[in-house]
Structures are given as C-alpha cells and as structure tokens.
NUROVEX-584294 format. One record per residue: residue number from 1; x, y, z of N, C-alpha, C in turn; residue in one letter. Coordinates in steps of 0.001 Angstrom, whole numbers, always signed. Layout:
<nodes>
   resi      n_px      n_py      n_pz     ca_px     ca_py     ca_pz      c_px      c_py      c_pz   resn
    NUM         X         Y         Z         X         Y         Z         X         Y         Z      a
...
</nodes>
This chain:
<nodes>
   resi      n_px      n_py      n_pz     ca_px     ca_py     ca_pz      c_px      c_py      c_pz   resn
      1     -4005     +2988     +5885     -4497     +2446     +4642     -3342     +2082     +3713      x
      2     -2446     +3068     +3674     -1338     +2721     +2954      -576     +1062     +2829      x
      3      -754     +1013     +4269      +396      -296     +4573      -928     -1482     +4644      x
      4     -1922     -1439     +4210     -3240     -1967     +4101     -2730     -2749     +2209      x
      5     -2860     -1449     +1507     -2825     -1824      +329     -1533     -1963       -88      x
      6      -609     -1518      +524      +895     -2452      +473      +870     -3860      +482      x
      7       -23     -4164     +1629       -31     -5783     +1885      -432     -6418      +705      x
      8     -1627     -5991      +135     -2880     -6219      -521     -1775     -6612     -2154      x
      9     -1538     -5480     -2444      -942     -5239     -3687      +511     -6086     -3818      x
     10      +826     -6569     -2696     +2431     -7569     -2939     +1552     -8784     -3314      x
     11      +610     -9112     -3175      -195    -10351     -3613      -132    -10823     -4910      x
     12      -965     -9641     -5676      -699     -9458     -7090       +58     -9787     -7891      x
     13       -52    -10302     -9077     +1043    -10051    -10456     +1235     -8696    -10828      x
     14      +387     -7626    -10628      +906     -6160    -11132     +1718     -5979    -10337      x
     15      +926     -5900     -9036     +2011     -5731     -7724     +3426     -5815     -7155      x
     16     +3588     -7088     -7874     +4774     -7616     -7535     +5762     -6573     -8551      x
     17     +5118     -5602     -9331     +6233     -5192    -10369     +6086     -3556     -9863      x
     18     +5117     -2661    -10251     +5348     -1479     -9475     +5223     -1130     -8104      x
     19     +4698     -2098     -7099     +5268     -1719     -5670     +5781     -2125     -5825      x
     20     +7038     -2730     -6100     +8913     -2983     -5597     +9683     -2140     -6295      x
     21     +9283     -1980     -7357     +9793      -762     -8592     +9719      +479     -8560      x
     22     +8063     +1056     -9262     +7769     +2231     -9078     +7657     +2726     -7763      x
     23     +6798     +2670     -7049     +6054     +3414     -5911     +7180     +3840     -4448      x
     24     +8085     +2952     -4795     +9341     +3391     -3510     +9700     +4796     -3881      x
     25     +9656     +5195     -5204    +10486     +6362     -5937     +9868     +7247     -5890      x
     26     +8549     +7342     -5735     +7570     +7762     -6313     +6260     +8090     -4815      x
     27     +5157     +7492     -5041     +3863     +7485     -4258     +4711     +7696     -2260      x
     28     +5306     +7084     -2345     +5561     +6693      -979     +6794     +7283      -635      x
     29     +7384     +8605     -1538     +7807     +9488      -478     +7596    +10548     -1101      x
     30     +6054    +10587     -1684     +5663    +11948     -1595     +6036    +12409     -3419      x
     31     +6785    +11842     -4229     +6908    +12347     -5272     +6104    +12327     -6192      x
     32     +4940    +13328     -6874     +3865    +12938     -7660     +4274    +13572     -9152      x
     33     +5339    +14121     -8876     +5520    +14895    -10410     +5290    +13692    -11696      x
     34     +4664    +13966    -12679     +4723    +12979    -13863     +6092    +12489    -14258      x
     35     +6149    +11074    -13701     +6593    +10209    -15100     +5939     +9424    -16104      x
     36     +4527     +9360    -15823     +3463     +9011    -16947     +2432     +9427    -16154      x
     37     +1464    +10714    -16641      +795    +11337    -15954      -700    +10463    -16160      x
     38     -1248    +10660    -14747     -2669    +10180    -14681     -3655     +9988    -16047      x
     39     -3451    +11044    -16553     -4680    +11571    -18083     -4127    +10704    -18658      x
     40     -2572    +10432    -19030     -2231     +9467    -19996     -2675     +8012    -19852      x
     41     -2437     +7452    -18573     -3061     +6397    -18387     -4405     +6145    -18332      x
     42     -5089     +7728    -17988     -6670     +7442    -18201     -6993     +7325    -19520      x
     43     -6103     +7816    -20711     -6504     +8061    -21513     -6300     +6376    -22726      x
     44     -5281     +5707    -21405     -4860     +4543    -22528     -5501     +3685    -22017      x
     45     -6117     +3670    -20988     -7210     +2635    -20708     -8461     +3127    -21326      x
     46     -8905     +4179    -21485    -10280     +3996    -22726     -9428     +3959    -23842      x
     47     -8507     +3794    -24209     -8578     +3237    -25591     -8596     +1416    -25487      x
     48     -8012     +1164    -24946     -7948       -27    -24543     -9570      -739    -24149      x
     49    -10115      -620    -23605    -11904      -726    -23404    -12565      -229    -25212      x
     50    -12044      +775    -25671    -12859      +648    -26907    -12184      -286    -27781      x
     51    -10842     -1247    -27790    -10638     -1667    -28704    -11564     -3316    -28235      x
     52    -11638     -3387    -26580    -12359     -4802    -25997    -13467     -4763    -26439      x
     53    -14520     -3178    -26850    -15607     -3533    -27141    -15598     -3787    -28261      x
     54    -14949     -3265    -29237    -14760     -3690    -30915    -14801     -5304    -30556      x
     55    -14195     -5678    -29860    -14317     -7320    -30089    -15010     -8309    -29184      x
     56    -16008     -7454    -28499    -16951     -7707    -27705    -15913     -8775    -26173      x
     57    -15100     -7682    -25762    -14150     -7872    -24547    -14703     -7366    -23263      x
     58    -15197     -8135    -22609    -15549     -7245    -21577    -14220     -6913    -20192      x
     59    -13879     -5594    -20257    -12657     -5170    -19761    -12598     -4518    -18227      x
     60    -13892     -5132    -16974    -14637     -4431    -16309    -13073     -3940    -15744      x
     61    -12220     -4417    -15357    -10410     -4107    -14350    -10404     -2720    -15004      x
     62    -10404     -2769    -16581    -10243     -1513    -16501    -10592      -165    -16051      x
     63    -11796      -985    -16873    -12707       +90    -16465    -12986      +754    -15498      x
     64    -12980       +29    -14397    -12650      +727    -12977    -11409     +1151    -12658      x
     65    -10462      +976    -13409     -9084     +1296    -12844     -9518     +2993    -13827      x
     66     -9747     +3116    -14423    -10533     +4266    -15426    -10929     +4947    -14563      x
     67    -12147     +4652    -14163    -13000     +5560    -13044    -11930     +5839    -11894      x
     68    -11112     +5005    -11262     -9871     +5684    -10681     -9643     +7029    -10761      x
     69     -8508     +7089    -12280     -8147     +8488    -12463     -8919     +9302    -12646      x
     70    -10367     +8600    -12683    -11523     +9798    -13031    -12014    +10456    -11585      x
     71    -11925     +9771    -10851    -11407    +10336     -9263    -10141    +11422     -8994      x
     72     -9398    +10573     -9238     -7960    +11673     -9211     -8071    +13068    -10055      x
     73     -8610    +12750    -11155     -8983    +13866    -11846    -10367    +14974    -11158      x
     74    -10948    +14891    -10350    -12267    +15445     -9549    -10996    +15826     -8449      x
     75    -10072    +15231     -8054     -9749    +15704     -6757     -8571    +16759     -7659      x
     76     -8541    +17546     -8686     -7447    +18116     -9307     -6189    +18162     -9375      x
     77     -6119    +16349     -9786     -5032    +15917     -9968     -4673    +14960    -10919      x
     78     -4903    +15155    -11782     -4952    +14389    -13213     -3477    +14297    -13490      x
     79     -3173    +15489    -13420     -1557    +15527    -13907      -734    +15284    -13107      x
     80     -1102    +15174    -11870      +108    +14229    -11712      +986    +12824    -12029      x
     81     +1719    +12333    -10941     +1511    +10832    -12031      +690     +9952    -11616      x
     82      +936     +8743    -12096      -448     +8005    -11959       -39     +7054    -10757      x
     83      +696     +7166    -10218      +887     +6809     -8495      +165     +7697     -7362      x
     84      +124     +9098     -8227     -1030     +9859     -6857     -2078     +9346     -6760      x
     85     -2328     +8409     -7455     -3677     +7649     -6596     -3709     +7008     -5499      x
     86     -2540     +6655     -5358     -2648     +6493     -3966     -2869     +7460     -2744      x
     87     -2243     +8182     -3173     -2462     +9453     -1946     -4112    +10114     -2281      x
     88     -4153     +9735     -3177     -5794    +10421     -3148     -6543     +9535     -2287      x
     89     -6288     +8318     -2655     -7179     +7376     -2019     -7180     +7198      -596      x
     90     -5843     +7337       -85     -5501     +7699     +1387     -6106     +8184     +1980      x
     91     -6105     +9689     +1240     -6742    +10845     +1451     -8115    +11151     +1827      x
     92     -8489    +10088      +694    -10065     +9834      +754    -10582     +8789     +1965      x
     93     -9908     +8138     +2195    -10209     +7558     +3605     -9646     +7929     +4897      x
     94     -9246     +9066     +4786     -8563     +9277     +6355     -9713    +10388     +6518      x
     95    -10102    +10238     +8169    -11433    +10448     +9105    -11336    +11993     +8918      x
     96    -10416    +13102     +8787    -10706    +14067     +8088    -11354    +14849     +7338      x
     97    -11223    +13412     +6088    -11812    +14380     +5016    -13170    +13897     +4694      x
</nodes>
C-alpha cells in the first residue's frame, strides 16, 4: 500500500512537497515522534472548516483529511506526528488486522 500511495501522492500539488520533503525523514523510516503532532493538525483543520462555514465554504478535503486524524486518534495515536497516518493506514489495510 505504501508504494501504492507513493505513486498516488507524487501526482499531487501537496505531494510533490511533503513526499520529497517530509515523509523520507519521517513516515517511511519509521520516525513518528512529533514535529507537528496529529491533534495539532486535527485541530487546525476544524478551525479552518469553521472559518469556511462562517463564509459559507464548503471545505469537504478537509474535512475528511479531519476524519483522518480522527482515525489516527481511535487507533491511539494522535500524538504522534501527523505522518503516522500513514502507517495507520497501512496498518489498516494489511490482511492482518
């Protein structure tokens, strides 16, 4: 799955900036310690969605990128950083679990 959403994510305009950047340092060899922890980013995307609804924005990217860490956060891992989503998500699809 990994090298699935590797592909997927070099596509992107986000992509092109934290997979070449962040995630080498980080997600993909295992390092989850916070450099901007999950909660923070969960926490700046609902602010971000309440300022879209103040102006009647509909922000659905976020919002699901939201429900994300709200995943990561169920799998008790909020605090890490916000690259362990990937490994959650991994996680969550490998025939295991």
């Amino acid at each position: 799955m990994c090298d699935f959403l590797r592909s997927l994510w070099k596509r992107t305009v986000a992509g092109r900036g934290a997979l070449e950047t962040v995630y080498p340092g980080k997600a993909f060899v295992g390092d989850f310690e916070p450099g901007f922890s999950a909660r923070l980013a969960r926490k700046d995307l609902k602010l971000a969605q309440e300022l879209g609804e103040q102006y009647g924005l509909p922000l659905a990217t976020g919002a699901a990128a939201r429900e994300m860490f709200t995943l990561q956060q169920a799998q008790g891992r909020i605090d890490e950083d916000w690259t362990a989503l990937l490994d959650v998500l991994e996680r969550l699809g490998s025939p295991a679990h």
